[in-house]
C-alpha positions in Angstrom: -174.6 21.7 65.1 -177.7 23.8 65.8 -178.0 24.1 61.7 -178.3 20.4 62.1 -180.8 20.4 64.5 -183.3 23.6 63.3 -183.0 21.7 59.6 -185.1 18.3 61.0 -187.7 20.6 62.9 -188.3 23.1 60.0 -191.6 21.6 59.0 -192.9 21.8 62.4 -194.5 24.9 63.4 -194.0 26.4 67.0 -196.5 27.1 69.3 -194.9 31.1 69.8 -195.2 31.6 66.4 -198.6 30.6 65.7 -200.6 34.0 66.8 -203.2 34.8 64.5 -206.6 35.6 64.7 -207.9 32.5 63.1 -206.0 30.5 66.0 -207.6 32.3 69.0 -210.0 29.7 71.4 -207.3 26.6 69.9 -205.1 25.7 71.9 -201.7 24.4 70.6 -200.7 20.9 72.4 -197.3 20.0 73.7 -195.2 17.0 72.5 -195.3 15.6 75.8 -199.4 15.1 75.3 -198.9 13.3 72.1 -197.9 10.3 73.5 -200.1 7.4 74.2 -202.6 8.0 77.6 -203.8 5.6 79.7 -207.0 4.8 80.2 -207.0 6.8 83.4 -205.7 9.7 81.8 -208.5 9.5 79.5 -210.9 9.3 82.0 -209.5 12.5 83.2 -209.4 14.7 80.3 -212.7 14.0 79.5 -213.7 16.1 81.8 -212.1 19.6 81.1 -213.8 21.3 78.3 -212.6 22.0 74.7 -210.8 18.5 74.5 -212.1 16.7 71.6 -212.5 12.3 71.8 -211.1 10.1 69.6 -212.5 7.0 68.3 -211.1 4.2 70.6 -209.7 1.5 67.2 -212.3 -1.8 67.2 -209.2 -4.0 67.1 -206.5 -5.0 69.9 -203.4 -2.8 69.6 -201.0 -5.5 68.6 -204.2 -7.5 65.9 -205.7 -5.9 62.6 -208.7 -7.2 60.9 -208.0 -9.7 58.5 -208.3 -8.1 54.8 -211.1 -8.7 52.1 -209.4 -11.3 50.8 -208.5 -13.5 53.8 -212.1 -13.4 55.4 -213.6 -14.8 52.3 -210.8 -18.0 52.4 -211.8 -18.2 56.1 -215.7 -18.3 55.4 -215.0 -20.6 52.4 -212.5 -22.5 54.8 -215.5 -22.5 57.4 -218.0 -24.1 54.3 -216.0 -26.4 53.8 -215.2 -27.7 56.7 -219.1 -27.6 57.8 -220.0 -29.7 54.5 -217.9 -32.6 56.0 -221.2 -34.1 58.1 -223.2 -34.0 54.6 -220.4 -35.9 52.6 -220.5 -38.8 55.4 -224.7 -38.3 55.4 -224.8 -39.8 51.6 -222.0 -41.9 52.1 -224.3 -43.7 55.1 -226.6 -44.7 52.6 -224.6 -47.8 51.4 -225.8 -50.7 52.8 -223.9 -51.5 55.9 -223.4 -48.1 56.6 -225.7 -47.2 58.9 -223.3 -45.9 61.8 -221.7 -43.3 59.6 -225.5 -41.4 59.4 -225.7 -41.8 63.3 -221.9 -39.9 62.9 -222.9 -37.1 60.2 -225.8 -36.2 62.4 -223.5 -35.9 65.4 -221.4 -33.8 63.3 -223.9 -31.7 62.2 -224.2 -31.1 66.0 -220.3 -30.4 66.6 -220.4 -28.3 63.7 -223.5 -26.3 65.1 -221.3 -26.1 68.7 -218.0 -25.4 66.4 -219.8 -22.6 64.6 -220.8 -20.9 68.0 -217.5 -20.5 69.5 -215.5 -19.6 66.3 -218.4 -16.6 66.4 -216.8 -15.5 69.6 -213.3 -15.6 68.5 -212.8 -12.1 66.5 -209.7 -14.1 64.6 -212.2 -17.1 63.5 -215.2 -15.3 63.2 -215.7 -15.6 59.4 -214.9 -19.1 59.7 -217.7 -19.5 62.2 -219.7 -17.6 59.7 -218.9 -20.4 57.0 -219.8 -23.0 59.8 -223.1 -21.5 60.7 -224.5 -21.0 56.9 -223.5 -24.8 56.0 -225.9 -25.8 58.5 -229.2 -24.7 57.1 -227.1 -25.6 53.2 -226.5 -29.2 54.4 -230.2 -29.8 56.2 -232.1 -28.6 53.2 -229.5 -30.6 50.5 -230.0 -33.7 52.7 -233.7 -33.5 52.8 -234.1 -33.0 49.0 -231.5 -36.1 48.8 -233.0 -38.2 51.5 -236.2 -38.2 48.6 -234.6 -38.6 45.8 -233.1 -41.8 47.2 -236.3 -43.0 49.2 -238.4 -42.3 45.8 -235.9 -44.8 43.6 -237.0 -47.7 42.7 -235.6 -50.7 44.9 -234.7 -53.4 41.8 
């Protein structure tokens, strides 16, 4: 049985053994301090000298960042979605339509609000990324198509 038990540790050095010169000043840690801290904890060893700080991870324990690929279907999800007021924009110009250009502007708004608060959420960020850079994108394409239409001929 102790065969059994020194064959799953072999790879792991001992503290006892580990005596050289190049190891004096280090100090070798326990396996009881290599378990998660809490934030009081860290607060403490902070102060005693020698203890090197890790980098605290950006993310929440139990979220990763989304990958490459994912942010770029959210930020083209969030361009879509923020092209929606433009569509109804040149639909309004049918006769008899002038409500829906009253209702693309007030999108244009909701999407501006929209845009904001996705910004806020780490999750939705890049969609509130694809939300914000349709705005300026749909104001400039409207313009230019607001004269092409105003400079047709009526006939």
């Amino acid at each position: 049985m102790e065969e059994d038990e020194t064959e799953g540790h072999e790879n792991q050095p001992e503290p006892e053994m580990r005596s050289g010169p190049e190891d004096e000043g280090k100090e070798e840690l326990p396996e009881s301090e290599m378990q998660p801290v809490s934030p009081a904890e860290v607060e403490q060893d902070q102060s005693v000298p020698g203890i090197q700080q890790q980098a605290a991870p950006t993310s929440s324990p139990g979220q990763t960042p989304p990958a490459g690929k994912q942010r770029r279907w959210q930020f083209l999800t969030g361009l879509g979605i923020g092209f929606i007021p433009l569509v109804l924009f040149f639909i309004g110009f049918v006769p008899h339509a002038l409500d829906l250009l009253t209702i693309a502007l007030a999108l244009l708004l909701a999407v501006l609000i929209a845009s904001l608060i996705c910004i806020a959420i780490p999750r939705a960020r890049y969609i509130g990324y694809g939300l914000l850079t349709s705005i300026p994108i749909s104001l400039v394409v409207g313009s230019i198509g607001c004269m092409v239409i105003f400079s047709l001929p009526h006939g």
